[in-house]
C-alpha positions in Angstrom: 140.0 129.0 0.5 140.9 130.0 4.2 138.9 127.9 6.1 136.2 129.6 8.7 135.9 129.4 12.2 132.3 130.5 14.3 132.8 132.2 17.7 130.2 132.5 19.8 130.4 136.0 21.8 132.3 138.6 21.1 132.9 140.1 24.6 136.1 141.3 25.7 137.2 137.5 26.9 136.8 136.6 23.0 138.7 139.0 21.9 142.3 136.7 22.2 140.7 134.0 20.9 139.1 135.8 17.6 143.1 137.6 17.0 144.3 134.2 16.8 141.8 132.5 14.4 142.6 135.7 12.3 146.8 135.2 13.2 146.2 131.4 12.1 145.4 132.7 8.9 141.6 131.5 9.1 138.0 133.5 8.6 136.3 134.2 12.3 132.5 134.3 11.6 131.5 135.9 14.9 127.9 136.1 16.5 127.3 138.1 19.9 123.8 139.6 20.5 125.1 143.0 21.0 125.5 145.6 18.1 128.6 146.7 19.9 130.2 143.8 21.0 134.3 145.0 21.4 135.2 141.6 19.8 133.2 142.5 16.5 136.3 145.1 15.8 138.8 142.1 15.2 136.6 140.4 12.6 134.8 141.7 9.1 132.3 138.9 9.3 129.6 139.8 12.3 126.3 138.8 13.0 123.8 140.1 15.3 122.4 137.1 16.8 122.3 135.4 20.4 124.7 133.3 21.3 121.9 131.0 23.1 119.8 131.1 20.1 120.3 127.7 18.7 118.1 128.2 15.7 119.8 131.5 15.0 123.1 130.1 15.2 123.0 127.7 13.5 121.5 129.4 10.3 124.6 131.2 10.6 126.8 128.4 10.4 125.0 126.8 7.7 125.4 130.1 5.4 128.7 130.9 6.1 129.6 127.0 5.5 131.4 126.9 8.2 134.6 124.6 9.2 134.6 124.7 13.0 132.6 126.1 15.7 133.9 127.1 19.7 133.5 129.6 22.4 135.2 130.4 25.3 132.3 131.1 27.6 130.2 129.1 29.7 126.5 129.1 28.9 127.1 128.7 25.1 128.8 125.8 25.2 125.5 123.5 24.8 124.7 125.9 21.4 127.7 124.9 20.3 127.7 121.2 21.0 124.4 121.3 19.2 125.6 122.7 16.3 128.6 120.5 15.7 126.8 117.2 15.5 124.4 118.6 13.5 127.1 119.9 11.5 129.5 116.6 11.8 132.5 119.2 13.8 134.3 118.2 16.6 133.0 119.5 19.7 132.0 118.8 22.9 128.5 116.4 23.2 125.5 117.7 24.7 125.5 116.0 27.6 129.2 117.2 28.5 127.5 120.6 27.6 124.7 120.1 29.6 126.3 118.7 32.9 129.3 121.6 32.6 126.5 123.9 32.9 124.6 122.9 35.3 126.2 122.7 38.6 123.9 120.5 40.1 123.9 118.0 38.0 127.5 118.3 38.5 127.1 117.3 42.0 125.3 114.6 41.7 127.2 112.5 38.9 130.5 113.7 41.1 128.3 112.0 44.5 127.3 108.9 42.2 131.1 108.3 41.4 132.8 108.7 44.5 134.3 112.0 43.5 135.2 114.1 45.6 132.7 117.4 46.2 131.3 119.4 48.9 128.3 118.4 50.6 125.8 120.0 49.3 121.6 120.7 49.2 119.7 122.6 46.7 117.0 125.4 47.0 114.0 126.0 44.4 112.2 128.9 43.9 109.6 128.3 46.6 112.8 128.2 48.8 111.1 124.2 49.1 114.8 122.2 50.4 118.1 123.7 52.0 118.2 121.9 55.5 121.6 122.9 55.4 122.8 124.3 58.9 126.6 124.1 59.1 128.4 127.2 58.8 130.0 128.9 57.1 128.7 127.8 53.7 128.6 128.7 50.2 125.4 129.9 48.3 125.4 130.1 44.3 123.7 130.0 41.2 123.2 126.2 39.8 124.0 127.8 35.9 126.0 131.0 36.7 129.5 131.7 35.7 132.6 134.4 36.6 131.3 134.2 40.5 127.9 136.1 39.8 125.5 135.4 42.6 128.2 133.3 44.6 128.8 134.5 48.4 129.3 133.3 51.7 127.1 132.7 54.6 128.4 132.6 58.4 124.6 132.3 60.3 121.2 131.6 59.5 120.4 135.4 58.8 123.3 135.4 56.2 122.0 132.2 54.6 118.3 133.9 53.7 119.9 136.8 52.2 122.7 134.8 50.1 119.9 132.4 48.6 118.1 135.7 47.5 121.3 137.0 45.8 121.6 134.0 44.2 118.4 133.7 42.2 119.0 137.0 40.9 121.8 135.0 38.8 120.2 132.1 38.3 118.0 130.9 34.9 116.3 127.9 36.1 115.7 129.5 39.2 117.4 126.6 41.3 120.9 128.0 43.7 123.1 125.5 46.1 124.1 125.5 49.3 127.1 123.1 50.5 129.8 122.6 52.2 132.5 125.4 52.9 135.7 123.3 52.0 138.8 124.9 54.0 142.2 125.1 52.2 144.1 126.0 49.0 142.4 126.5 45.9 143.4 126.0 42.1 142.4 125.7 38.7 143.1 123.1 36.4 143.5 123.3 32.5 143.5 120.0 30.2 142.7 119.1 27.1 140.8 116.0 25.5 141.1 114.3 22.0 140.5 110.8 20.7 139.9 110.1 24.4 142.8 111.1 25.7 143.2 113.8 28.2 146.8 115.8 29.2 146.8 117.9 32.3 148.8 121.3 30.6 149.0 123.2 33.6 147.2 123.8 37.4 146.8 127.5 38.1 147.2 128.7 41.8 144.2 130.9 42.8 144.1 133.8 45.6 140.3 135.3 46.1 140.0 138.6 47.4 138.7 138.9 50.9 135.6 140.3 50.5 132.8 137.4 50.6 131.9 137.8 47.1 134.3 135.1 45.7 136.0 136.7 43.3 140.1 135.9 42.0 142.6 138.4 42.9 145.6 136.5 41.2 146.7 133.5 39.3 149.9 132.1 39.7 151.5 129.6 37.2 152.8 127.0 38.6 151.2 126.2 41.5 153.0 126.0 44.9 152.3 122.4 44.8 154.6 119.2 45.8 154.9 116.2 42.6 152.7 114.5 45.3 149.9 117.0 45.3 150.2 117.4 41.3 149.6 113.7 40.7 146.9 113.8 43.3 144.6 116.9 41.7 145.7 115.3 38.1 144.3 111.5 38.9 140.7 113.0 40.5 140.3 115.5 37.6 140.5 113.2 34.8 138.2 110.6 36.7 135.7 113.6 36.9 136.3 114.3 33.2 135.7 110.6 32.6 132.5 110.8 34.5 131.5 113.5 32.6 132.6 112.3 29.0 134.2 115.1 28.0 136.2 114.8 24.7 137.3 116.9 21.4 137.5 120.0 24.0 139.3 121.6 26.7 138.2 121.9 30.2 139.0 124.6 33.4 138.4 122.8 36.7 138.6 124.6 39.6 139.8 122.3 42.8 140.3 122.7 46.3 142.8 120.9 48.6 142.6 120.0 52.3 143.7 117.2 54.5 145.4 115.2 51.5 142.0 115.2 49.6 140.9 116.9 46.5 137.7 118.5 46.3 135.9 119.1 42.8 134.5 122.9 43.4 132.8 123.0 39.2 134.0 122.0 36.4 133.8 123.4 32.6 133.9 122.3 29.1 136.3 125.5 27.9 139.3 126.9 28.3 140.0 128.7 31.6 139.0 132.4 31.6 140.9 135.5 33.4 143.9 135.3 31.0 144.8 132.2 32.6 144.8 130.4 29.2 145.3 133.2 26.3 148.6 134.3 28.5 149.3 132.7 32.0 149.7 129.2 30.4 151.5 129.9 27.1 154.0 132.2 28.9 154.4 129.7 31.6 154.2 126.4 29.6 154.5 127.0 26.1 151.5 126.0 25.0 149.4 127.4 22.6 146.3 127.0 24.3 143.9 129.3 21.9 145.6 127.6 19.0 144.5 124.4 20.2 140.4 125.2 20.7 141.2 126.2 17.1 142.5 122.8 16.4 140.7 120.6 17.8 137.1 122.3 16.3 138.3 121.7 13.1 139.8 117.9 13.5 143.5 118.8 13.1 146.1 117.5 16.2 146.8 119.3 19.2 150.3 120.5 20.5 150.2 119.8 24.3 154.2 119.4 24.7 155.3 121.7 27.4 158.4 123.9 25.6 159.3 125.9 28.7 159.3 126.4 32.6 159.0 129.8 33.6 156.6 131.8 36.0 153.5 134.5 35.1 150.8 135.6 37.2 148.0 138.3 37.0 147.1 140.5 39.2 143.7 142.3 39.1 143.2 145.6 40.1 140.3 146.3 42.2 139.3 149.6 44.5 141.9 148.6 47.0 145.0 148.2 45.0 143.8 150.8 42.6 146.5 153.8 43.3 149.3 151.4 44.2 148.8 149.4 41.0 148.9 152.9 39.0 152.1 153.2 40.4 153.3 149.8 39.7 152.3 150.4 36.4 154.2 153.7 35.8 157.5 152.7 37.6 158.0 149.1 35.8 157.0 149.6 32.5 160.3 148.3 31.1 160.5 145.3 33.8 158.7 142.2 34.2 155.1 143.9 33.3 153.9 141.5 29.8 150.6 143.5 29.2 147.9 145.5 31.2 144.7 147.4 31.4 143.0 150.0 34.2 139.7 151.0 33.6 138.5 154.1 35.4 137.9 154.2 39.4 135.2 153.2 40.7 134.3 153.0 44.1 132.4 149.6 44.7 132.3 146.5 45.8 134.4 144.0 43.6 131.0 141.3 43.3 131.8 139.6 40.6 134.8 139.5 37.7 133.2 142.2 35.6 133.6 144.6 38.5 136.9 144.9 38.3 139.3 147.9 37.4 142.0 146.0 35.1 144.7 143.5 35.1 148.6 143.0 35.3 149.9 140.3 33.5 153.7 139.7 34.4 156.4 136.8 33.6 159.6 136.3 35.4 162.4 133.2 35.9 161.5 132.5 39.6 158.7 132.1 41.7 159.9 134.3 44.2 160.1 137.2 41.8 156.9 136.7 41.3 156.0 136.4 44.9 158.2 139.9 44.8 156.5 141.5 42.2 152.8 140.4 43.7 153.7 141.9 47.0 154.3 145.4 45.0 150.8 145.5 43.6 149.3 144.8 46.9 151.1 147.1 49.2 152.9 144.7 51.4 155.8 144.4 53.3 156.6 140.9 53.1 156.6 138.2 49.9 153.1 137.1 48.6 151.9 134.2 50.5 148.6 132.5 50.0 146.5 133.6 53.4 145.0 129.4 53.5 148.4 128.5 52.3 148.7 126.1 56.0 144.8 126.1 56.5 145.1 122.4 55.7 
């Protein structure tokens, strides 16, 4: 019997990850709280339940006997750790769980073991702490995810109004305020088993310029020297030691500056943003979606790079809209791998559900990508990271 694999959320980021579970030749069982979750079309086997109802869940898993358990979200990653030890699945342990989603406990382990982070203060409810008064700095949600509630703040007037925007986001009614760390920004993917962790690829990041924090591309590989790869890989697996994370992958997102690597959050799941169903597989050769598979249900996990080749996304936003239309239209037959536009709407890009679509392409060279980027954008010249010589 095929064995049977429970996804929490069927949004439109699970959609890859359900497709392959089915393409592996396993069962998903699927649970999302909405009736008309888009993921639910992909599998026969649905239930209506929260992904943050522990109870719930894990009556579902019990049923439906299941053989592994994983999502690629954020917030129910503690439901699921919960549920494998119950259950005796690989997974995640709470306290990963817990620490991953709670980026102010993140913080403070990072401060306790000399890792680097951004100085940092946090606000309550009764707006009790924050004596934070260097600018500019950076307000978010402690337990937030895809840069809801995350913005910017450049004087003392900005600051009030960011802290408000931020507990609009946040659940335990707690938001940060630290440091704004100058320089390049990237993600990092890994994955952990049997204690040991392999860096699979770091993912170059350009925001757009908008103070909401939100990704305009990803470019794999980074722009980075051996130098600078060693020195993000060495302080992201002493954060994922300090954090104990094993049996799953993680998504770190780093900054660089001044020869230092800063630890900007860090979570227990693959990377979102089609950075690890596509960017990484096309770039790297690894199956990342097959490993989450593998790993919840205690098989081996492939992480032997099988090729060295360049992909990026670009997302399509009310700026680029018309120009990526075009894009779209004129190289259909040319380095394009998939896409998506979503109707126009004119609005601020706040967050990563705001936005109009994607462009996934490949190519052989980083400056054909750089070529093919500076299409999508409208400009006249190769696309170059604007903090690319901050630092």
């Amino acid at each position: 019997m095929s064995k049977k694999i429970l996804v929490l959320g069927a949004g439109i980021m699970q959609i890859p990850i359900i497709k392959k579970i089915r393409a592996m030749g396993y069962i998903p069982v699927v649970v999302d709280y909405a009736q008309d979750a888009p993921g639910f079309k992909y599998s026969s086997n649905n239930h209506v339940v929260s992904t943050m109802d522990y109870e719930g869940v894990l009556g579902v898993a019990k049923r439906e006997k299941v053989n592994g358990v994983l999502t690629t979200s954020d917030a129910p990653v503690r439901v699921v750790s919960k549920v494998a030890k119950v259950l005796g699945l690989d997974a995640m342990s709470e306290g990963t769980a817990d620490i991953c989603t709670n980026k102010l406990k993140q913080r403070l382990l990072f401060k306790e073991n000399s890792i680097g982070c951004p100085v940092f203060d946090v606000v309550d409810s009764e707006f009790r702490g924050s004596c934070f008064l260097s600018f500019p700095c950076i307000v978010k949600p402690v337990d937030s995810s895809a840069s809801r509630g995350v913005t910017i703040a450049r004087n003392p007037d900005e600051l009030r109004k960011s802290i408000h925007y931020a507990f609009e986001y946040s659940r335990s009614d707690k938001v940060l305020v630290e440091q704004f760390v100058e320089g390049r920004e990237f993600s990092v993917e890994t994955f952990s088993q049997d204690n040991k962790t392999t860096v699979i690829a770091i993912t170059e990041k350009h925001l757009l310029d908008n103070g909401y924090f939100v990704e305009n591309t990803h470019i794999e590989p980074a722009d980075l020297t051996k130098q600078e790869v060693e020195l993000i890989s060495k302080e992201v697996k002493k954060a994922i030691s300090a954090v104990g994370l094993d049996n799953s992958p993680s998504h770190t997102e780093v900054k660089l500056c001044g020869g230092k690597v800063y630890i900007i959050e860090m979570a227990c799941r693959l990377g979102g943003d089609y950075i690890t169903s596509d960017l990484v597989p096309l770039s790297t050769g690894v199956d990342m979606l097959e490993n989450l598979i593998k790993v919840s249900i205690g098989e081996k996990i492939d992480v032997i790079q099988k090729k060295h080749r360049y992909a990026a996304v670009q997302f399509i936003n009310n700026y680029n809209y018309e120009i990526c239309k075009r894009y779209i239209e004129e190289n259909k037959a040319g380095n394009i791998v998939r896409y998506e536009i979503k109707p126009f709407v004119d609005k601020p890009i706040k967050n990563s559900l705001d936005r109009l679509g994607y462009i996934i392409i490949e190519g052989e060279s980083r400056e054909r990508i750089n070529i093919e980027l500076s299409k999508m954008n409208g400009y006249g010249q190769p696309y170059i990271s604007s903090c690319r010589n901050v630092c």
